[in-house]
HTML snippet that shows the backbone in 3Dmol.js (N, CA, C, O; Angstrom):
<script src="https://3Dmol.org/build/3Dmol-min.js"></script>
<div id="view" style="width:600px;height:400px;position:relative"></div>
<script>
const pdb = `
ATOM      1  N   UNK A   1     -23.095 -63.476-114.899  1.00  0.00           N
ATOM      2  CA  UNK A   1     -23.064 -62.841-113.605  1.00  0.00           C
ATOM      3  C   UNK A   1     -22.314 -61.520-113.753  1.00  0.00           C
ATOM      4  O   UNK A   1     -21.278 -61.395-114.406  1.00  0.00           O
ATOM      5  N   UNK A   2     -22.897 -60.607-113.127  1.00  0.00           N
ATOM      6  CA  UNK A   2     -22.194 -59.421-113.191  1.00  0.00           C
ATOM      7  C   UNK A   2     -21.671 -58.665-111.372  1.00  0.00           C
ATOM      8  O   UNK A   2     -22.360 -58.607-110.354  1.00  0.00           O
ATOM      9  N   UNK A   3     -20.338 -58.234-111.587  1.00  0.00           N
ATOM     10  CA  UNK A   3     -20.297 -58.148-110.377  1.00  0.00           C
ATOM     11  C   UNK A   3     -19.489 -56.502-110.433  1.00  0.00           C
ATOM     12  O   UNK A   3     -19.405 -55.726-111.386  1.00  0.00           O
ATOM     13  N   UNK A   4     -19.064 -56.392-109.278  1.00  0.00           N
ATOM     14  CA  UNK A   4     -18.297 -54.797-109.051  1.00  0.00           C
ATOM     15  C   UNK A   4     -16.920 -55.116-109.106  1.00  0.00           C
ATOM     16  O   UNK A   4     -16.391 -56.111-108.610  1.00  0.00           O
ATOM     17  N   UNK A   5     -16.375 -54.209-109.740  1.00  0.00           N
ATOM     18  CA  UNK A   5     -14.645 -54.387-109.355  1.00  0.00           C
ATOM     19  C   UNK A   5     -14.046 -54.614-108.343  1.00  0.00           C
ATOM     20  O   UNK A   5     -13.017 -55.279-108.227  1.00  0.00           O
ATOM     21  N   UNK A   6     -15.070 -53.699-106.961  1.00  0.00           N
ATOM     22  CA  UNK A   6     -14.263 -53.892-105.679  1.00  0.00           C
ATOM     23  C   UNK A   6     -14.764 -54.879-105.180  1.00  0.00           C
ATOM     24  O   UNK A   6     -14.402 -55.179-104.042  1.00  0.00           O
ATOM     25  N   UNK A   7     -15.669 -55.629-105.807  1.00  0.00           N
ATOM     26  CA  UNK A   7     -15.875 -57.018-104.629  1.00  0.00           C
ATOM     27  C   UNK A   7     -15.347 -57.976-105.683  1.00  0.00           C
ATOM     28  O   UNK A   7     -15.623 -59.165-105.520  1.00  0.00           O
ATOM     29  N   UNK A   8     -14.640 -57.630-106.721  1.00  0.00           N
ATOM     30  CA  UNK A   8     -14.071 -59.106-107.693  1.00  0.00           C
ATOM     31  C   UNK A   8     -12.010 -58.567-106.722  1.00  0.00           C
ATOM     32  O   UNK A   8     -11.070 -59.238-106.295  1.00  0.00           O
ATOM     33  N   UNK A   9     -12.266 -57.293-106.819  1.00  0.00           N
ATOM     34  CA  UNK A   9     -10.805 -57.133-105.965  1.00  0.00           C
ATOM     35  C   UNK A   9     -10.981 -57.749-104.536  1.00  0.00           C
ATOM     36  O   UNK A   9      -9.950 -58.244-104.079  1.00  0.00           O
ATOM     37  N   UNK A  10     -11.784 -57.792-103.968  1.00  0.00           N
ATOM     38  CA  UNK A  10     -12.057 -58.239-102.527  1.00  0.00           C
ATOM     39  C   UNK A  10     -12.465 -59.538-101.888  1.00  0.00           C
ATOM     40  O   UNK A  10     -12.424 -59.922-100.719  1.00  0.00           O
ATOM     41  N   UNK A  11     -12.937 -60.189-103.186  1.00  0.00           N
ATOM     42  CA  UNK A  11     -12.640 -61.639-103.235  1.00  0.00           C
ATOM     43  C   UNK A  11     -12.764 -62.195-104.562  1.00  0.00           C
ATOM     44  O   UNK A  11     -13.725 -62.794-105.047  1.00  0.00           O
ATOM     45  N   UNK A  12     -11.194 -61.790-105.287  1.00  0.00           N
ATOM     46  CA  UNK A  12     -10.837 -62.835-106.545  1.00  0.00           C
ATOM     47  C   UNK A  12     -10.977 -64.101-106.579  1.00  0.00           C
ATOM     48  O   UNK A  12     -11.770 -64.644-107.349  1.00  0.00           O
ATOM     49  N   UNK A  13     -10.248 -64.723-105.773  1.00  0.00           N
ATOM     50  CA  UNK A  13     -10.418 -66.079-105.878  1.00  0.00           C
ATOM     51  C   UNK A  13     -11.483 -67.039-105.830  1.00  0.00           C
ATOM     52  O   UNK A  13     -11.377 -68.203-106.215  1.00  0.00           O
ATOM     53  N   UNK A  14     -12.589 -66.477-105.309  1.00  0.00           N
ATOM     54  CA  UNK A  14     -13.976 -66.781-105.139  1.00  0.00           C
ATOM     55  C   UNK A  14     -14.600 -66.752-106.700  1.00  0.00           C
ATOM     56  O   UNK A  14     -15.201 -67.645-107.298  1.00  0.00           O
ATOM     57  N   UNK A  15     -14.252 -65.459-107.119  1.00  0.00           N
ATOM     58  CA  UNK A  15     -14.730 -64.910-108.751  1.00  0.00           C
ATOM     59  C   UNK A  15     -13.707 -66.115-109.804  1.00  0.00           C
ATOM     60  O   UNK A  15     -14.010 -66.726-110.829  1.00  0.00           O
ATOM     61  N   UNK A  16     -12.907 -66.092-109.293  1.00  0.00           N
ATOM     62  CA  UNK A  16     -11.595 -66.943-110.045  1.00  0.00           C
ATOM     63  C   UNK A  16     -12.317 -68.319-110.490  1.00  0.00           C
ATOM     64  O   UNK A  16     -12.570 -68.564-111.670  1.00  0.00           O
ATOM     65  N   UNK A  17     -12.650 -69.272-109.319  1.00  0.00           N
ATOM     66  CA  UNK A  17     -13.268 -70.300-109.263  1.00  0.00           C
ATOM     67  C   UNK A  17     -14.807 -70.272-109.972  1.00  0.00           C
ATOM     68  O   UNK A  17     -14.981 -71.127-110.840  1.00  0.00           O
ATOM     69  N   UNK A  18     -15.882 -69.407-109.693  1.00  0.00           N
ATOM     70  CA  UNK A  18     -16.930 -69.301-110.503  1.00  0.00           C
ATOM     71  C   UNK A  18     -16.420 -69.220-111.851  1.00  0.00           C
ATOM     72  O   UNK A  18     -16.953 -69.988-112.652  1.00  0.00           O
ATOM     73  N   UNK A  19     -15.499 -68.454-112.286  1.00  0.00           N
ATOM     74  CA  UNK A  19     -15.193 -68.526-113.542  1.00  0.00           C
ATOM     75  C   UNK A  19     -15.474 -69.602-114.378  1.00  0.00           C
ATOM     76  O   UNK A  19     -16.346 -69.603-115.247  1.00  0.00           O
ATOM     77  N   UNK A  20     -14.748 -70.489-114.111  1.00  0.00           N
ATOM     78  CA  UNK A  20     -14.530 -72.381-114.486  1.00  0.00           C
ATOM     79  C   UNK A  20     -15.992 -72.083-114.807  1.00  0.00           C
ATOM     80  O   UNK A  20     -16.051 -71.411-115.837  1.00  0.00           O
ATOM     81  N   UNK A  21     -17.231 -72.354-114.272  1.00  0.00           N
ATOM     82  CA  UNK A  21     -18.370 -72.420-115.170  1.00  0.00           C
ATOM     83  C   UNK A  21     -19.088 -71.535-115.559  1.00  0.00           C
ATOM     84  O   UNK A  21     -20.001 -72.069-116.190  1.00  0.00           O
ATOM     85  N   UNK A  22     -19.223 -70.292-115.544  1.00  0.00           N
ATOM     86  CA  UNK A  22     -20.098 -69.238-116.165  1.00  0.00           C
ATOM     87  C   UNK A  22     -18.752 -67.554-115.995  1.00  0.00           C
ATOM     88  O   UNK A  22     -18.058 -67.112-115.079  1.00  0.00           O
ATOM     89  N   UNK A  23     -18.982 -67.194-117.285  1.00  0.00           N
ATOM     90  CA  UNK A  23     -18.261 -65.882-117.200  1.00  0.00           C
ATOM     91  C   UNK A  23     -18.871 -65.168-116.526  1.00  0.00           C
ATOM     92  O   UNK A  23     -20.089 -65.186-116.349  1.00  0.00           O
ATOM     93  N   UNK A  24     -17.866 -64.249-115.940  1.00  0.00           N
ATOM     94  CA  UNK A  24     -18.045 -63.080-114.762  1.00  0.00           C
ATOM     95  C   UNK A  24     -17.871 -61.623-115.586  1.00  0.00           C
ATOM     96  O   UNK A  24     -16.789 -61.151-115.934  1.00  0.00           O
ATOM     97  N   UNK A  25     -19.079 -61.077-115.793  1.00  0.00           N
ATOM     98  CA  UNK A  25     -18.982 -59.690-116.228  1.00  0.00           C
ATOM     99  C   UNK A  25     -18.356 -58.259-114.722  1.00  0.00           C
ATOM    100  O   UNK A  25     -18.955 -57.963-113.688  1.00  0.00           O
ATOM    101  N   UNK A  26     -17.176 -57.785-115.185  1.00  0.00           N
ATOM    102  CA  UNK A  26     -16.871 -56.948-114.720  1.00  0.00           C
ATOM    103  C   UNK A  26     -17.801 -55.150-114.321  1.00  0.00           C
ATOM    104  O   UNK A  26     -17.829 -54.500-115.366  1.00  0.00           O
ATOM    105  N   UNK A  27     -18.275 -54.596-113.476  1.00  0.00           N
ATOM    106  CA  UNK A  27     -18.692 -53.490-113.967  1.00  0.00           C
ATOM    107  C   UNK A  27     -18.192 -52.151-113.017  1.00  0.00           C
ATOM    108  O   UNK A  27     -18.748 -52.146-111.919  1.00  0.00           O
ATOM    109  N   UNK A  28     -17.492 -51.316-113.187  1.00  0.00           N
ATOM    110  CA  UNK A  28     -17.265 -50.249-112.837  1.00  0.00           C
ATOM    111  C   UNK A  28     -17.558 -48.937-112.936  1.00  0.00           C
ATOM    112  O   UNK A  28     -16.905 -48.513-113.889  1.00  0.00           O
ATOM    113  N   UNK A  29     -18.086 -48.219-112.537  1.00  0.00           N
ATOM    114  CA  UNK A  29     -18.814 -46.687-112.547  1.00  0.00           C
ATOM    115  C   UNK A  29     -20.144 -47.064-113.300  1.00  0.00           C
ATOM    116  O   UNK A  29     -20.728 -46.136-113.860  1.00  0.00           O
ATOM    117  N   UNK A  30     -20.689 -48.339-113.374  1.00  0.00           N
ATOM    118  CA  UNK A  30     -22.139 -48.397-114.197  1.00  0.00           C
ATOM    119  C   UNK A  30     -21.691 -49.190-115.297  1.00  0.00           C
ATOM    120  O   UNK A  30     -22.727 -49.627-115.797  1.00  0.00           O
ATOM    121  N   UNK A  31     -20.508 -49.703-116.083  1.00  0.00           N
ATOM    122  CA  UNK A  31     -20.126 -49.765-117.569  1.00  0.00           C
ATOM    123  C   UNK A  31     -19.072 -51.252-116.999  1.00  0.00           C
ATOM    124  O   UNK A  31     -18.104 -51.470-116.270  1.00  0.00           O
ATOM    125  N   UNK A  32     -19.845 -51.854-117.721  1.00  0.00           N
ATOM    126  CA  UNK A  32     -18.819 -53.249-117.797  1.00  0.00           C
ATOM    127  C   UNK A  32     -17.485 -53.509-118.436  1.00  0.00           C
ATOM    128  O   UNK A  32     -17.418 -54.133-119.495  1.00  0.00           O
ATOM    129  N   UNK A  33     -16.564 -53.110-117.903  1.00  0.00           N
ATOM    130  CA  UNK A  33     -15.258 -53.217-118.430  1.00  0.00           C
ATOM    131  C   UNK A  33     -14.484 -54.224-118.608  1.00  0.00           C
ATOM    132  O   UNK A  33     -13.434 -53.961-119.194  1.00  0.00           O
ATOM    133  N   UNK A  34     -14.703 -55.640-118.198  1.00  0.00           N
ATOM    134  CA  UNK A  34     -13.910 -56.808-118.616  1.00  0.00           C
ATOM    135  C   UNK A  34     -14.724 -58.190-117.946  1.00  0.00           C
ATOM    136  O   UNK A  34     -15.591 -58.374-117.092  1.00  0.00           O
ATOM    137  N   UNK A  35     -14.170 -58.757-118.569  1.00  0.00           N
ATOM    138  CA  UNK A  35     -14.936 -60.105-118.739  1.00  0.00           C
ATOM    139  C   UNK A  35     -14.139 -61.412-117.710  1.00  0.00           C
ATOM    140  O   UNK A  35     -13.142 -61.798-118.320  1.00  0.00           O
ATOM    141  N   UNK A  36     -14.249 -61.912-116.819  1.00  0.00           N
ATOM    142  CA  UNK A  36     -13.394 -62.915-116.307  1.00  0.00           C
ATOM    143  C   UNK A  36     -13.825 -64.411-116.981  1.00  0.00           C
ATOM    144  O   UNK A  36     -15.037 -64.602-116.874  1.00  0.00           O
ATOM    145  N   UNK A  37     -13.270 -65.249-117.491  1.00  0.00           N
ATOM    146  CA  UNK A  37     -13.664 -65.930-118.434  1.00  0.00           C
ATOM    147  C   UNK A  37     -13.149 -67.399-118.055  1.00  0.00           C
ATOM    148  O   UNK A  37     -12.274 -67.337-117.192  1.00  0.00           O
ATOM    149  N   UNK A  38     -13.431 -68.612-118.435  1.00  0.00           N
ATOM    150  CA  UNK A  38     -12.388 -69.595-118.560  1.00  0.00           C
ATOM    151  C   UNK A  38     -11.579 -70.054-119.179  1.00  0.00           C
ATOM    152  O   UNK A  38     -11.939 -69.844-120.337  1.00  0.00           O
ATOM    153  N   UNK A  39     -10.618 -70.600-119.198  1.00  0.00           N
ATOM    154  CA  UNK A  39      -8.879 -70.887-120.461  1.00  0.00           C
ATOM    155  C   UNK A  39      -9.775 -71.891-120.782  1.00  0.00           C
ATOM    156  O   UNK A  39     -10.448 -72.406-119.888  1.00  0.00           O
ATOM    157  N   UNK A  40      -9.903 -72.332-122.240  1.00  0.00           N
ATOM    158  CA  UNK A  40      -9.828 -73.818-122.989  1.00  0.00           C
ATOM    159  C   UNK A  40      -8.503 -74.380-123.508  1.00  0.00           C
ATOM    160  O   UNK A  40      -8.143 -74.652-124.654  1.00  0.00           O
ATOM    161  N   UNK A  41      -7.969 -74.461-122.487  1.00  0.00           N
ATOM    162  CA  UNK A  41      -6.279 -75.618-122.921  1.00  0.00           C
ATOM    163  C   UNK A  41      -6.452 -76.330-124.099  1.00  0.00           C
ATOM    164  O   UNK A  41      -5.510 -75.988-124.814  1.00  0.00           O
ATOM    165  N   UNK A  42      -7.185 -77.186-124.732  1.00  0.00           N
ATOM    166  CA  UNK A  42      -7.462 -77.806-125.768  1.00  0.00           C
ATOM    167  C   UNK A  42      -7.626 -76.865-126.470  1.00  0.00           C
ATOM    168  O   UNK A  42      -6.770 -76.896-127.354  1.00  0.00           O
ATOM    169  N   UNK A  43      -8.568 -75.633-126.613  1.00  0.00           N
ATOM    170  CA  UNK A  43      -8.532 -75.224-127.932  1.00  0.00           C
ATOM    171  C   UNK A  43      -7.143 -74.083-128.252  1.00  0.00           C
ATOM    172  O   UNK A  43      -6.890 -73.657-129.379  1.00  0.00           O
ATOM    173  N   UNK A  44      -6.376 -73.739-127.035  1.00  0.00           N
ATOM    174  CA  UNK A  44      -5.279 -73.365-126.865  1.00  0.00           C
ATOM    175  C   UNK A  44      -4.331 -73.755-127.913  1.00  0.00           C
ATOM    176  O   UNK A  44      -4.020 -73.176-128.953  1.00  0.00           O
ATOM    177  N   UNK A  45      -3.952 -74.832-127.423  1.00  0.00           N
ATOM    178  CA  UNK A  45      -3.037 -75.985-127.848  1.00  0.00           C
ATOM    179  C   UNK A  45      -3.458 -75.979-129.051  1.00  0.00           C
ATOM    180  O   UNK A  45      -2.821 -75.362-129.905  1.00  0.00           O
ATOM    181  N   UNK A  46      -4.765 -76.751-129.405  1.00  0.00           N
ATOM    182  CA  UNK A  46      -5.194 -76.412-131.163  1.00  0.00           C
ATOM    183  C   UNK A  46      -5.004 -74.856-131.594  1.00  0.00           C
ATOM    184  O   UNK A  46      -4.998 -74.960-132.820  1.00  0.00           O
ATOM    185  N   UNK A  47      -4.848 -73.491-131.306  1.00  0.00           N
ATOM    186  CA  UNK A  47      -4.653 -72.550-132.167  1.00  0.00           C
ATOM    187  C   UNK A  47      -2.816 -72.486-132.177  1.00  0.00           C
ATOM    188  O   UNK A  47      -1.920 -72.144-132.949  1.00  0.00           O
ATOM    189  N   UNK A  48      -2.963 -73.038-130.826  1.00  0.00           N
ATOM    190  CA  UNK A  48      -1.041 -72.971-130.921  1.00  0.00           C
ATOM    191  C   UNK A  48      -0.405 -73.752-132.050  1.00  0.00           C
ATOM    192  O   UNK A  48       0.357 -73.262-132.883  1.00  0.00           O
ATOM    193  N   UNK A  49      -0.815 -75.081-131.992  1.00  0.00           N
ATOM    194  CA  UNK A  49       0.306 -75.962-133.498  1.00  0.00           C
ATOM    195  C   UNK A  49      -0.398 -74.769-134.685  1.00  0.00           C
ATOM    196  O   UNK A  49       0.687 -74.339-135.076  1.00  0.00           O
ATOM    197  N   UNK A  50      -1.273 -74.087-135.377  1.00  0.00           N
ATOM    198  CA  UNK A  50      -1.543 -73.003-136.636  1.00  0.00           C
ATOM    199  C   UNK A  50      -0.743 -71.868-136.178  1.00  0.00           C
ATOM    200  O   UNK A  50      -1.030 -70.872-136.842  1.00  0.00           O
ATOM    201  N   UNK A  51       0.103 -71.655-135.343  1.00  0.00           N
ATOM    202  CA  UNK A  51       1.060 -70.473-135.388  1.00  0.00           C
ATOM    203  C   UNK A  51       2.598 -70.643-136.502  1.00  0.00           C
ATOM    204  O   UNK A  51       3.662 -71.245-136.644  1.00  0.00           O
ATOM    205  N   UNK A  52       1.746 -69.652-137.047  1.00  0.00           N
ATOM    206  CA  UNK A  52       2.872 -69.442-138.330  1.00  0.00           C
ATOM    207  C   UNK A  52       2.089 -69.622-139.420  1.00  0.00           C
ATOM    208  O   UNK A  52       2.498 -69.159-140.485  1.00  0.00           O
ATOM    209  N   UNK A  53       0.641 -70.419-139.375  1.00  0.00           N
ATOM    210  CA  UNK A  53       0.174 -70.630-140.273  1.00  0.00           C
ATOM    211  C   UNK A  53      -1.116 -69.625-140.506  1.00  0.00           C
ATOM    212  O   UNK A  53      -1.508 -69.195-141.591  1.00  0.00           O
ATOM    213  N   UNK A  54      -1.569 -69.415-139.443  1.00  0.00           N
ATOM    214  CA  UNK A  54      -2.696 -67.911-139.259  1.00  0.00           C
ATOM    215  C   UNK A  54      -1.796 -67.421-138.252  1.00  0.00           C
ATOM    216  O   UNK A  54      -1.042 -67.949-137.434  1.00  0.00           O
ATOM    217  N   UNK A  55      -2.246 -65.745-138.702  1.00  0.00           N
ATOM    218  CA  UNK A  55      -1.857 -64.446-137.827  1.00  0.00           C
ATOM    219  C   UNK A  55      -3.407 -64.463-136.392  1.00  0.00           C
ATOM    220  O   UNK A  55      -4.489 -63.880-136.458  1.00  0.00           O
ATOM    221  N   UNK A  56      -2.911 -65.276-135.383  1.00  0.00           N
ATOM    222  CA  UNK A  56      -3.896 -65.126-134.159  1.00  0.00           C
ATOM    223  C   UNK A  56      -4.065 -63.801-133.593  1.00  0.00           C
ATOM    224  O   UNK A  56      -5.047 -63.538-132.899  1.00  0.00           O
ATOM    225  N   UNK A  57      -3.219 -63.010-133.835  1.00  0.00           N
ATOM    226  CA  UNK A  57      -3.381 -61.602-134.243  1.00  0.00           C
ATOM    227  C   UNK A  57      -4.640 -60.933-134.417  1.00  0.00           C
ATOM    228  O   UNK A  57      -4.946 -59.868-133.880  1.00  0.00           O
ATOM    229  N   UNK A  58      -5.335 -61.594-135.177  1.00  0.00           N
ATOM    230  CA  UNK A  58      -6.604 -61.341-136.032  1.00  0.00           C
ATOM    231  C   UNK A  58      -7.687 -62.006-135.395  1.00  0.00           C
ATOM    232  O   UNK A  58      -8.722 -61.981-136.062  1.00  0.00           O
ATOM    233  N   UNK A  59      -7.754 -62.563-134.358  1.00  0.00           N
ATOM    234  CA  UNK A  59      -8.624 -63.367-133.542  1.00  0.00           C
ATOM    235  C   UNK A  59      -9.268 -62.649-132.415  1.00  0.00           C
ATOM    236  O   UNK A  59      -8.475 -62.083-131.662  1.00  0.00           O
ATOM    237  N   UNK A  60     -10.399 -62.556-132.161  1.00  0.00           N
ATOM    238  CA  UNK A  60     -10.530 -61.639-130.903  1.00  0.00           C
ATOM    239  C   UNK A  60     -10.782 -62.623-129.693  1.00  0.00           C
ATOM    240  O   UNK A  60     -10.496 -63.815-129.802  1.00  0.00           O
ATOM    241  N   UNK A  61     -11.285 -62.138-128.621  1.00  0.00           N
ATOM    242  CA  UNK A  61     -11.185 -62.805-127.473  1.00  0.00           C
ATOM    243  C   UNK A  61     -12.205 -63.727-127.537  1.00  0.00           C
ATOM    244  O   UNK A  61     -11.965 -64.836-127.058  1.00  0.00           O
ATOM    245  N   UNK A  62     -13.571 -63.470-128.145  1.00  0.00           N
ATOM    246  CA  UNK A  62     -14.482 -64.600-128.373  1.00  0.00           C
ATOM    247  C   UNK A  62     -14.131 -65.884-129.174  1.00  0.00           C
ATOM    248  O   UNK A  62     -14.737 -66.916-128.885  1.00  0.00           O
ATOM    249  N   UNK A  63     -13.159 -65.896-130.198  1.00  0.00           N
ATOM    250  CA  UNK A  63     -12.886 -66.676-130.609  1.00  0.00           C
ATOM    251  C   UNK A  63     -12.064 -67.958-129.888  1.00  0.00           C
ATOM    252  O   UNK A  63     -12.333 -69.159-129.908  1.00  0.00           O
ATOM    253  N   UNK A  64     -10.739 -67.090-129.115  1.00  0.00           N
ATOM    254  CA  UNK A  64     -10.200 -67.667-128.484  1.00  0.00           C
ATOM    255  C   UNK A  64     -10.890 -68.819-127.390  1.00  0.00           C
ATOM    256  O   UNK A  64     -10.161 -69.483-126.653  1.00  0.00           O
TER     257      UNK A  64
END
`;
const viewer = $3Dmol.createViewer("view");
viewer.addModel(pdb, "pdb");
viewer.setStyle({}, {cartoon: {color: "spectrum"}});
viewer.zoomTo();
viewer.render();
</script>
């Protein structure tokens, strides 16, 4: 789903909640600038106990 900045500013929480099942593409002046996404706590938690052991550093946001 792709939406406008001023209607993800004008009703976040609406966008917030869709989140949970399908990412929300951001788009401003024509150009999609950020992604509203959902947390995976589980795979969280699994990259968290490998800290110290990989640089998550090196991970980009898809991975996460």
């Amino acid at each position: 789903m792709i939406v406008s900045a001023t209607e993800i500013k004008n009703n976040f929480g609406k966008y917030l909640a869709l989140s949970q099942k399908s990412d929300i593409s951001i788009k401003k002046n024509g150009k999609i600038i950020a992604i509203l996404k959902s947390f995976d706590n589980e795979k969280f938690n699994q990259l968290d106990k490998l800290t110290g052991i990989i640089d998550l550093s090196l991970l980009n946001h898809e991975q996460l």
